[in-house]
TIFITI-138361 format. One record per residue (C-alpha): x, z, y; residue number from 1. Coordinates in steps of 0.001 Angstrom, whole numbers, plus 500000, padded with zeros to 6 digits. Layout:
BEGIN
SEGU      xx      zz      yy    n
SEGU       X       Z       Y  NUM
...
END
This chain:
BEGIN
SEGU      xx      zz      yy    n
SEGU  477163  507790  511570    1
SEGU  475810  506035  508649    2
SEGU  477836  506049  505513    3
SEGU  477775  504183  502753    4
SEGU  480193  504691  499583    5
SEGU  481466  502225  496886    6
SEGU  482336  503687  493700    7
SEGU  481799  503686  490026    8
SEGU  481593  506416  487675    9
SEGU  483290  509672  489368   10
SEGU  483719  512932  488478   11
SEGU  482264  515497  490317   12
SEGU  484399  518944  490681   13
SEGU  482003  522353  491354   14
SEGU  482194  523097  494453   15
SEGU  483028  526802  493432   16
SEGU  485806  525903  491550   17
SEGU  487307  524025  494578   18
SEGU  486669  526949  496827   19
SEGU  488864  529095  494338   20
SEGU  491674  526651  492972   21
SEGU  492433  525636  496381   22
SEGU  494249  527992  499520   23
SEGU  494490  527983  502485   24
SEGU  497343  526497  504496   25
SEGU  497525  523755  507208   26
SEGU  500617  520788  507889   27
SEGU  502995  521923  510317   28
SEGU  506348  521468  510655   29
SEGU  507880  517922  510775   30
SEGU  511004  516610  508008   31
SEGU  513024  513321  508651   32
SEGU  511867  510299  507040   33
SEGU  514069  509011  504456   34
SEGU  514226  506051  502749   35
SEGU  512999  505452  499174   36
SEGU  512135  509464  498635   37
SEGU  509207  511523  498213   38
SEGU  510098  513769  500888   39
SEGU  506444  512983  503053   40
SEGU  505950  515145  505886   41
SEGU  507083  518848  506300   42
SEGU  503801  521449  505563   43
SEGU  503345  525424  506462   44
SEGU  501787  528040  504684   45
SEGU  498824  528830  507036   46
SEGU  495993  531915  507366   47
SEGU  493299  529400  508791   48
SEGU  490426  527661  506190   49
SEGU  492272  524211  506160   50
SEGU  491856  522645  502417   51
SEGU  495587  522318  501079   52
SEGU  496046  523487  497222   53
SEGU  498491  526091  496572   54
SEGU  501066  524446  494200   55
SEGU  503612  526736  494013   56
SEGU  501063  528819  491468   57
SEGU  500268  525571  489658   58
SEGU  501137  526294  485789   59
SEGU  502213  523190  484376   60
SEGU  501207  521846  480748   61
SEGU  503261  521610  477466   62
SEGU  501971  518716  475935   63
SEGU  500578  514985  478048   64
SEGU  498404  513401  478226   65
SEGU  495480  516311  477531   66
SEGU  492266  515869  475589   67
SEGU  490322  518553  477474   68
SEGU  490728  520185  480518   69
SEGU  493446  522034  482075   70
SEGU  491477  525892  481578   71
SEGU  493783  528930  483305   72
SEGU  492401  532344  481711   73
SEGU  490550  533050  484715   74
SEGU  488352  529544  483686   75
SEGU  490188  527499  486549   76
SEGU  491155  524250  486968   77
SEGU  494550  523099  487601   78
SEGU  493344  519729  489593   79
SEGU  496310  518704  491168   80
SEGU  498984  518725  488354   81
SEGU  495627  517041  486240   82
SEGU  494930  514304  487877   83
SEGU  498453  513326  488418   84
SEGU  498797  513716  484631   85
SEGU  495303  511618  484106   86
SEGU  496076  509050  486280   87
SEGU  499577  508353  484714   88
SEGU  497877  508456  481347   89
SEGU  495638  505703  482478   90
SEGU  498404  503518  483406   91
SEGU  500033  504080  480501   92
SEGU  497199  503161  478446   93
SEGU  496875  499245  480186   94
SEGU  500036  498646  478442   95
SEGU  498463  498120  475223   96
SEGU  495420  495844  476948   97
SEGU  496475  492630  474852   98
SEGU  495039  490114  477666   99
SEGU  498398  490753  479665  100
SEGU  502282  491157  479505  101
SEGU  504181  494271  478594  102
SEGU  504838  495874  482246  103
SEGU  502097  493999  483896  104
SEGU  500122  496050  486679  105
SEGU  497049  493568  486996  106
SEGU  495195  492370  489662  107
SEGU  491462  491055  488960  108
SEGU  489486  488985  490807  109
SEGU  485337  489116  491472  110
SEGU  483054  486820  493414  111
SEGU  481572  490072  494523  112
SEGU  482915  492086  497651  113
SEGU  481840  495304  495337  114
SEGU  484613  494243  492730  115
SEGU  481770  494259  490256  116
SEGU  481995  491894  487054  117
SEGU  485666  491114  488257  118
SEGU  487909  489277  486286  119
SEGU  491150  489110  484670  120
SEGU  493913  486651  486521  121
SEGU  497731  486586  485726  122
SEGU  499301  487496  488754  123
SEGU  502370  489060  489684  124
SEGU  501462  490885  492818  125
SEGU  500190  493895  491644  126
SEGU  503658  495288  489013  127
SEGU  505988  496122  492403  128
SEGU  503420  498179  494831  129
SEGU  502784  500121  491487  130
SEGU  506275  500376  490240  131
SEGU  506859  501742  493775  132
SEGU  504369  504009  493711  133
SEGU  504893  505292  490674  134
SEGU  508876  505951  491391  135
SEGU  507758  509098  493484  136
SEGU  506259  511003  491119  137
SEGU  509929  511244  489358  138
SEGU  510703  513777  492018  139
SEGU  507840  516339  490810  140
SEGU  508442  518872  488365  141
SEGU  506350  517135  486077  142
SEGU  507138  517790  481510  143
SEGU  509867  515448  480447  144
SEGU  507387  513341  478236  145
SEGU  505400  512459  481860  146
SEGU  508168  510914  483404  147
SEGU  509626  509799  480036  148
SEGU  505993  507418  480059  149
SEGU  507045  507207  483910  150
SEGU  510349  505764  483285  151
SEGU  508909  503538  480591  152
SEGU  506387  502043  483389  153
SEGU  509061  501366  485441  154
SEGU  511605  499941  482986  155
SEGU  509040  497348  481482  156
SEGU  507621  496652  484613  157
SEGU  511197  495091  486021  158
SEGU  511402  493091  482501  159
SEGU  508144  491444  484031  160
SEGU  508891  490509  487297  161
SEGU  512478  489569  486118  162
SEGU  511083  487159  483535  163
SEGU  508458  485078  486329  164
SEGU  511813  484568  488520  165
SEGU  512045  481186  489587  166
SEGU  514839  478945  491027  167
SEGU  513932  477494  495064  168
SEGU  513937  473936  495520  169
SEGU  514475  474765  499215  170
SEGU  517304  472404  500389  171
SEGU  516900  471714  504560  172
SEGU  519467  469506  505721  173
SEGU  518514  470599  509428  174
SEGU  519667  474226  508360  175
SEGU  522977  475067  507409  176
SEGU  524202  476722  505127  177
SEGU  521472  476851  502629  178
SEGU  522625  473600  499945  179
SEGU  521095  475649  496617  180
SEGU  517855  477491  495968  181
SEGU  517515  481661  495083  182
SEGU  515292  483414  493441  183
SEGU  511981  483208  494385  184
SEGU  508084  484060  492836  185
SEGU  504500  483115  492692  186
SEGU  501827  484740  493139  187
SEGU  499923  483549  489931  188
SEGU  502202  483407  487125  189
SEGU  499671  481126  485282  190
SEGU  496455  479929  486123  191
SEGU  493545  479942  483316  192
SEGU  490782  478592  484086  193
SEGU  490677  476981  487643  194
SEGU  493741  475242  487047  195
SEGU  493310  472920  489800  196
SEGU  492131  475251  492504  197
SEGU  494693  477764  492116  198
SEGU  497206  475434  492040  199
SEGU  496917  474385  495809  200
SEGU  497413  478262  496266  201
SEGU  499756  478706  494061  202
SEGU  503598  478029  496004  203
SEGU  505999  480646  495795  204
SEGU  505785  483302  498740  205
SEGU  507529  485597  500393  206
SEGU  504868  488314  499759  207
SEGU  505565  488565  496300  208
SEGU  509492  487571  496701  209
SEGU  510314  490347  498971  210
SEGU  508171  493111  497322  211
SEGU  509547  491850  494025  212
SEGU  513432  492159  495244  213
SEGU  512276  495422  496909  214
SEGU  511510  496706  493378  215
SEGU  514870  494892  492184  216
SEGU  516624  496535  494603  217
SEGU  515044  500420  493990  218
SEGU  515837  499838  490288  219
SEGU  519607  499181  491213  220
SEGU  520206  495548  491479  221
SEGU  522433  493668  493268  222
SEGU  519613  491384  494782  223
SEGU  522251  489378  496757  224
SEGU  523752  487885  493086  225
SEGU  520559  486038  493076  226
SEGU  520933  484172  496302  227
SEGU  524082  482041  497660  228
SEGU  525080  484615  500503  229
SEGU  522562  487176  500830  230
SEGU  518873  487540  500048  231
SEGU  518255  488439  503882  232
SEGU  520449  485609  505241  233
SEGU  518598  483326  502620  234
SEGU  514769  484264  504147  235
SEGU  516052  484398  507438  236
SEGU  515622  480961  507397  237
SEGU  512094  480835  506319  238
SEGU  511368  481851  509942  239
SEGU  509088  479166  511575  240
SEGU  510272  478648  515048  241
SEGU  508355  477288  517162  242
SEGU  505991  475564  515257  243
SEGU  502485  474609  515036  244
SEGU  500611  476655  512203  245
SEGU  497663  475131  510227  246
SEGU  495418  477692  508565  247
SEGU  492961  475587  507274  248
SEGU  492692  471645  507578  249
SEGU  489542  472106  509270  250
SEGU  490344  474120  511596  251
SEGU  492698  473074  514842  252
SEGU  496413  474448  514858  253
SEGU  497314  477552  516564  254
SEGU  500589  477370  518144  255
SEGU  502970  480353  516923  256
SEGU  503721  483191  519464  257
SEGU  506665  484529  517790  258
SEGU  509538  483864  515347  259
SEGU  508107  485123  512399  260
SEGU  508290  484426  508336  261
SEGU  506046  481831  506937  262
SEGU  504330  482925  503934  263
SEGU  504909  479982  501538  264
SEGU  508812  479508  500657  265
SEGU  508650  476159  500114  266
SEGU  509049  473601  503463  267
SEGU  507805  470752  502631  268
SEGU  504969  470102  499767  269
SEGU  504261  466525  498818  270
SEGU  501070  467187  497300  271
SEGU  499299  468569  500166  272
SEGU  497503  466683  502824  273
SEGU  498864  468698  505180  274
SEGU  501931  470967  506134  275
SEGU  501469  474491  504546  276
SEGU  502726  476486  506750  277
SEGU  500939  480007  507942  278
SEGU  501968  482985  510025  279
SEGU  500070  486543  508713  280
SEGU  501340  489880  510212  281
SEGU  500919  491977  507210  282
SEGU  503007  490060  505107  283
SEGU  505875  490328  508161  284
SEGU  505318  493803  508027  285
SEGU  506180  493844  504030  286
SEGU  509292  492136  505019  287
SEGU  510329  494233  507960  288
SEGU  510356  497046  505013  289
SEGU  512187  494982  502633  290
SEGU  514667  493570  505650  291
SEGU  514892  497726  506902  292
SEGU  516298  498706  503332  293
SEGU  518923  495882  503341  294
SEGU  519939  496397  507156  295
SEGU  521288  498857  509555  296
SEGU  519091  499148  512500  297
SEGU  521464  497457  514555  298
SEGU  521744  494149  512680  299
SEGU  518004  494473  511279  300
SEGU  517266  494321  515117  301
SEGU  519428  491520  515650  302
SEGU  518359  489503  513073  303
SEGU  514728  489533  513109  304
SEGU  513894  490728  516549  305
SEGU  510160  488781  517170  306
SEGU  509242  490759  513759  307
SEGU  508599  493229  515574  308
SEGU  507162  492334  518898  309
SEGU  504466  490342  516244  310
SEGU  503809  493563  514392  311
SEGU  503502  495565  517589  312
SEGU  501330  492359  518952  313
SEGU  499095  492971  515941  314
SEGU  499149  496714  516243  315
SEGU  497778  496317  519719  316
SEGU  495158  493613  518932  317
SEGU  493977  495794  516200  318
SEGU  493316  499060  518462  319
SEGU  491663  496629  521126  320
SEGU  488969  495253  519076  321
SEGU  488547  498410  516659  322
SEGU  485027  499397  517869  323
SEGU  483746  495988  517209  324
SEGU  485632  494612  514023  325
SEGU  483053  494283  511569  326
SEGU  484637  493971  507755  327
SEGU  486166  491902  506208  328
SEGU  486326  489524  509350  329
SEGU  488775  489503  511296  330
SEGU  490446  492652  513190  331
SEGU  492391  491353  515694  332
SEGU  489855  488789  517563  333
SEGU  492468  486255  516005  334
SEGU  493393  484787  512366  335
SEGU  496948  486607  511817  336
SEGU  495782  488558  508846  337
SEGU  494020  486004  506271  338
SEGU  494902  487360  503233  339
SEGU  494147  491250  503999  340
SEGU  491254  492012  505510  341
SEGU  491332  495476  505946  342
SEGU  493191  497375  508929  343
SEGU  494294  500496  506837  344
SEGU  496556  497740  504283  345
SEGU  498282  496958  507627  346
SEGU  498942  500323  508805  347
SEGU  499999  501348  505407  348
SEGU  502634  498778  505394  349
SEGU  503850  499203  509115  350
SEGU  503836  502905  508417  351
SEGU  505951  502098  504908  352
SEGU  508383  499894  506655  353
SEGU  509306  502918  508810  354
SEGU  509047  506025  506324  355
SEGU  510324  504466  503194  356
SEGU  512523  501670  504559  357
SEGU  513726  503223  507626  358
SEGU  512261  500788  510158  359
SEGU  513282  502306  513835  360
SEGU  510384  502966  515830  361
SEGU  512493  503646  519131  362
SEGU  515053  501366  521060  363
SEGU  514380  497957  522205  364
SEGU  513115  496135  519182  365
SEGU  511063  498756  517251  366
SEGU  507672  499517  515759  367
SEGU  505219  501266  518196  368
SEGU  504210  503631  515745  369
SEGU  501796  505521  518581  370
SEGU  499320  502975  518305  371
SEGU  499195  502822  514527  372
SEGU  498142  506580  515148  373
SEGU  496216  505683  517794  374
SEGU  493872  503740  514956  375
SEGU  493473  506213  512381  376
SEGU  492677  508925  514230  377
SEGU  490154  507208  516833  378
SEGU  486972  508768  518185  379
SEGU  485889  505814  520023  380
SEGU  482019  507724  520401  381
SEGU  483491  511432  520900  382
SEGU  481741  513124  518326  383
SEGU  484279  515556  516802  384
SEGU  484681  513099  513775  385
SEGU  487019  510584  513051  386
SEGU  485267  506971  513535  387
SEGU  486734  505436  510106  388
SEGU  486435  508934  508003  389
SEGU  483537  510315  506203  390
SEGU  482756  514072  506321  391
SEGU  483402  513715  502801  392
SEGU  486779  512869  503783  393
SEGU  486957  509228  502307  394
SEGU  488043  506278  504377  395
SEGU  486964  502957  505047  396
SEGU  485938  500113  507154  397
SEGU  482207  499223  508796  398
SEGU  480108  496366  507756  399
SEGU  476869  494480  508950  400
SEGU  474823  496068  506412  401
SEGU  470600  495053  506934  402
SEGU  471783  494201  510660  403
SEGU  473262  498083  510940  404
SEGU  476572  498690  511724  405
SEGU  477287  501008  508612  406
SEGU  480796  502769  507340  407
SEGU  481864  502061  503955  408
SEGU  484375  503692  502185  409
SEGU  485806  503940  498478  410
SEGU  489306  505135  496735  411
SEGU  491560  502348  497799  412
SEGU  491063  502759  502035  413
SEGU  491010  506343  501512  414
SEGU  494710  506502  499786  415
SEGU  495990  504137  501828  416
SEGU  494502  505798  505194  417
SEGU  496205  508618  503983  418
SEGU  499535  507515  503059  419
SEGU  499603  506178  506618  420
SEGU  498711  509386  507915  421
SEGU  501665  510793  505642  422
SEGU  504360  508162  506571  423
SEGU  503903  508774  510204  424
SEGU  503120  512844  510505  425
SEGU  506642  513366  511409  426
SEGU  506041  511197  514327  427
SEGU  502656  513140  516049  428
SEGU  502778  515144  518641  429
SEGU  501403  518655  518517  430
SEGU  497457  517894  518870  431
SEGU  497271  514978  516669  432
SEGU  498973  516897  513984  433
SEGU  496165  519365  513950  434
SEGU  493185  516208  513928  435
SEGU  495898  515099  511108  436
SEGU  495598  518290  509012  437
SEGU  491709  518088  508442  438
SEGU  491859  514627  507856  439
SEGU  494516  514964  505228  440
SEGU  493250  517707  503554  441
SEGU  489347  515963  503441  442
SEGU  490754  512795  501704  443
SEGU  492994  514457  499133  444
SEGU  489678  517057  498149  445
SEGU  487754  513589  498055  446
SEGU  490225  511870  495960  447
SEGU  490872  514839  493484  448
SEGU  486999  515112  493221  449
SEGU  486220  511333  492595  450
SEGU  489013  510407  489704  451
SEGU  487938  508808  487019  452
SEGU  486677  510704  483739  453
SEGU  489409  507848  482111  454
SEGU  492061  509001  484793  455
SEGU  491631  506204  487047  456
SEGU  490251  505774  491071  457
SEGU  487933  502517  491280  458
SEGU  488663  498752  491870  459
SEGU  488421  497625  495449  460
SEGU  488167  494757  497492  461
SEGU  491953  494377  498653  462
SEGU  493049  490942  499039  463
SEGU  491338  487464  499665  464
SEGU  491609  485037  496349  465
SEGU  491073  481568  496249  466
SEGU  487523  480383  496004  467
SEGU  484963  480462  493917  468
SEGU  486081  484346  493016  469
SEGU  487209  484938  496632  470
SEGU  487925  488930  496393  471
SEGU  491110  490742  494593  472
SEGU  491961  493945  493630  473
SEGU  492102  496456  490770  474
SEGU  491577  500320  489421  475
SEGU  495561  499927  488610  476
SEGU  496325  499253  492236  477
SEGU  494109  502033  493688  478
SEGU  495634  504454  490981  479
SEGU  498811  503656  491976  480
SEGU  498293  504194  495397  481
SEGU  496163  507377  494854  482
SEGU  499068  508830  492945  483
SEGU  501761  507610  496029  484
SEGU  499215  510134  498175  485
SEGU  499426  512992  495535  486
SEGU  503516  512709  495005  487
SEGU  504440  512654  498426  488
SEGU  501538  515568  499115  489
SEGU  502650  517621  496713  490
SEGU  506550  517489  496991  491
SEGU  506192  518118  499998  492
SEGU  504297  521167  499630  493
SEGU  506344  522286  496713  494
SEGU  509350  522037  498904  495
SEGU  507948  524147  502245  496
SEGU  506740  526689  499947  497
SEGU  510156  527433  498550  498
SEGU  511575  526914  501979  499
SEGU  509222  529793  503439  500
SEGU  510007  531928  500349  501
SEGU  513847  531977  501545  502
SEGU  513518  533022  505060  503
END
C-alpha cells in the first residue's frame, strides 16, 4: 500500500527512548459511556508487546509550560504528560495573536488541499469543538497552573461565542408556535476581504448554533432562556419535510429521503436566486449529539426519529462505496456530506453523539454503531493491515495521486480515527477489540512522535470554504482534537491501573 504523509515540521522521538518510556499493556475490559466525561474505554495491564505507556509511573512537573525537556534521572522522557503540557501551552499562546478575539480558536482557510499558505478568516466554528476538547483534560491530574490556563481557555472562549449571538428572524406562519426568533450564529463572524462571496455563505446555521449551545450548555447554561420554549422544540422545526433540496443552482434538485435538519436557519432568503435549503448528514449527526444531551432516549427518539435512519442511511452508504471513494469527493456515491469531505469527521461525530451525548445505539430508532466499526477497521484486500492506517499508525483517506490510488494521512484523520475508535471500544466484540488495540496504540506512538517542536499537531484540510480559498482547517483544531485522544487515553489508563492495584 502506498503511503503518502502530509505534515510540517515534526519532531522525531528515538526510537530507543520509545522502546523504554513506553510498557507493555493491551485495551481490555469495557466501561459505560457517559456523557460529557473523560471516562473513554476501560484498558488492562497486559504481558504481550502492545504499545500503551505506563502512566501510573509518569512523574508530573512543578512548574508549566517547560523550556526544555521533561529529563527523569535515568535520561528519559516523560512524553505523555509533555505533550499534553506542550500542546496546552500552544493554545494558550494564540491568545495573544492580535489578528483575533480573546477566546477565539481560529479556523484558516488555503486555496491549497495541503493547507499551505492558508489564511486567517473570522469564524466562529472552530472556539466550541476546542472548548470541548479541551474540557477533558480537567479530569487528569495535571499541576493547578495547567488547568488554571485550562479554565482560562474555556472561560474566554464562552465570552466569544456569547458575544457573536444573534437574534432569528425566523417567523413561519405555517408553523405554530414559533411567533419570535432565539439565539442563533454564523459561521463567519465578519468577512474581510471577499465581502461579497462570503456573504452568500454566510446565513446563520445550525452547525455552529447547536455546537455553540452544546458548549453553552457544558459550561452550565440554561440554553432554553435563550429560546421561547425550548432550544430543541425551537430547531425541531428547522426540519425540512418533504421537500425538494437544491445544492447548487446548477445542479437538478434531489428530493429529501428523510426528515432531517436543514443546515441554514433561516427559511426564506430574499437575496438569493434560489431557495437555500440543503440536507448534509454530518451536520445531523452534530445535532443528534446536541439533541442526545437535552433528551431522554425516549423523547429524543420520538422527536427526531428520521435522524437516525439518515445517519444510519449514511453509515451504510459510506461502508458500500469505501473501496472506491477517492478523497475529497464524495463517500457515499451521493452529495449528503458537502461541507466535510472526509469519512473519519463523520464517524467521529456519530461516535460522539453516542459516547459523549448518550445517543442509544439499540431499540428501534438508534445509531448502528457496528457499521461505523465496520469502516475503521476494514481490510477490504486481506492483508493483515488496516486499509485506512499506516504502519506508522497514522490515519487518513486515499487520493488519485499521478493516476495511483495512494493513502494519505496527517494529524487531524489520525486523532479523529482514533477518538472514534475510543468512543465506540465499549461497543466491540471480543476480536475487534484486539484489531482495536494495535490500531490504538500505533496512532497515539504516531501522534506523540509527530507534535510540534512549538507544541502543536499540523493544519489540515477539514472543511470545504467558499471559493476562491475552497479548503478550511487549522493547527488549533487538530491540537484540540489530538489532546481529546490523549485525555480520554490517559484517564482511562490512569483509572484501570488503580483499579488493578485494588484487587
Amino acid at each position: 500500500m502506498s503511503v503518502l504523509k502530509r505534515q510540517k515540521s515534526v519532531f522525531v522521538i528515538p526510537c530507543l527512548l520509545i522502546v523504554f518510556v513506553f510498557c507493555v499493556i493491551s485495551i481490555g475490559a469495557s466501561a459505560e459511556g457517559t456523557n460529557l466525561q473523560a471516562s473513554g474505554i476501560g484498558i488492562d495491564l497486559g504481558t504481550d508487546d502492545d504499545f500503551l505507556m505506563n502512566i501510573d509511573k509518569f512523574e508530573y512537573n512543578t512548574t508549566y509550560p517547560n523550556t526544555d525537556r521533561d529529563i527523569d534521572d535515568d535520561g528519559l522522557m516523560d512524553t505523555f504528560e509533555y505533550s499534553i503540557e506542550e500542546g496546552i501551552s500552544y493554545l494558550f499562546s494564540t491568545r495573544t495573536d492580535p489578528n483575533r478575539l480573546r477566546g477565539e480558536s481560529a479556523i484558516f482557510e488555503s486555496s491549497n488541499m495541503n493547507m499551505s499558505n492558508e489564511v486567517y478568516r473570522k469564524i466562529n466554528f472552530g472556539t466550541p469543538f476546542v472548548y470541548h476538547s479541551v474540557g477533558f483534560l480537567e479530569n487528569l491530574p495535571l499541576n493547578r497552573s495547567i488547568l488554571d490556563d485550562i479554565d482560562i481557555m474555556r472561560t474566554d472562549a464562552i465570552s466569544f461565542m456569547q458575544r457573536h449571538r444573534e437574534c432569528d428572524e425566523y417567523d413561519d406562519p405555517d408553523v405554530p408556535g414559533v411567533d419570535t426568533g432565539g439565539a442563533v450564529w454564523r459561521y463567519y463572524y465578519a468577512f474581510g476581504d471577499h465581502m461579497l462571496l462570503r456573504a452568500l455563505f454566510n446565513i446563520p446555521d445550525i452547525d455552529d448554533t447547536t455546537m455553540i449551545l452544546q458548549a453553552l450548555y457544558e459550561h452550565g447554561e440554561n440554553i432554553d432562556d435563550y429560546y421561547p420554549t425550548t432550544a430543541t422544540d425551537y430547531f425541531i422545526n428547522y426540519q425540512l419535510r418533504d421537500a425538494f433540496i437544491t445544492h447548487n443552482a446548477l445542479v437538478p434538485p434531489v428530493q429529501l429521503q428523510y426528515n432531517n435538519f436543514n443546515t441554514w436557519t433561516y427559511e426564506e432568503i430574499q437575496s438569493r436566486i434560489y431557495k437555500l435549503e440543503d440536507y448534509d448528514v454530518v451536520v445531523n449527526a452534530n445535532v443528534l449529539f446536541f439533541y442526545s444531551t437535552q433528551l431522554n432516549t425516549s423523547d429524543l427518539q420520538t422527536q427526531i426519529p428520521e435522524v437516525f435512519d439518515y445517519i444510519n442511511y449514511g453509515i451504510a452508504k459510506m461502508n458500500e462505496n469505501r473501496q472506491k471513494a477517492i478523497f475529497p469527493g464524495s463517500w457515499t456515491g451521493v452529495n449528503i456530506s458537502i461541507y466535510y469531505p472526509s469519512p473519519f469527521t463523520f464517524t467521529f461525530f456519530v461516535s460522539r453523539a453516542y459516547k459523549d451525548g448518550g445517543a442509544p445505539i439499540t431499540g428501534n430508532q438508534s445509531i448502528n454503531i457496528n457499521k461505523i466499526n465496520e469502516y475503521i477497521l476494514a481490510d477490504d484486500d486481506n492483508d493483515g493491515q488496516l486499509d485506512r492506517q499506516s504502519t506508522d499508525g497514522s490515519w487518513g483517506n486515499f487520493e488519485l495521486i499521478n493516476g495511483t490510488k495512494t493513502l494519505v494521512t496527517n494529524d487531524l484523520e489520525t486523532a479523529l480515527a482514533t477518538l472514534s475508535l475510543l468512543n465506540i471500544y465499549d461497543t466491540l466484540n471480543t476480536s475487534d477489540k484486539v484489531i482495536a488495540n494495535a490500531a490504538i496504540d500505533n496512532a497515539i506512538r504516531f501522534l506523540l512522535e509527530n507534535q510540534n517542536p512549538d507544541g502543536s499537531w499540523d493544519s489540515a484540510f477539514w472543511g470545504l470554504a467558499p471559493p476562491p480559498t475552497r479548503y478550511s482547517g487549522s493547527a488549533e483544531i487538530t491540537t484540540g482534537f489530538v489532546l481529546e485522544v490523549l485525555a480520554k487515553y490517559h484517564a482511562t489508563r490512569s483509572k484501570t491501573t488503580s483499579a488493578v492495584s485494588d484487587q
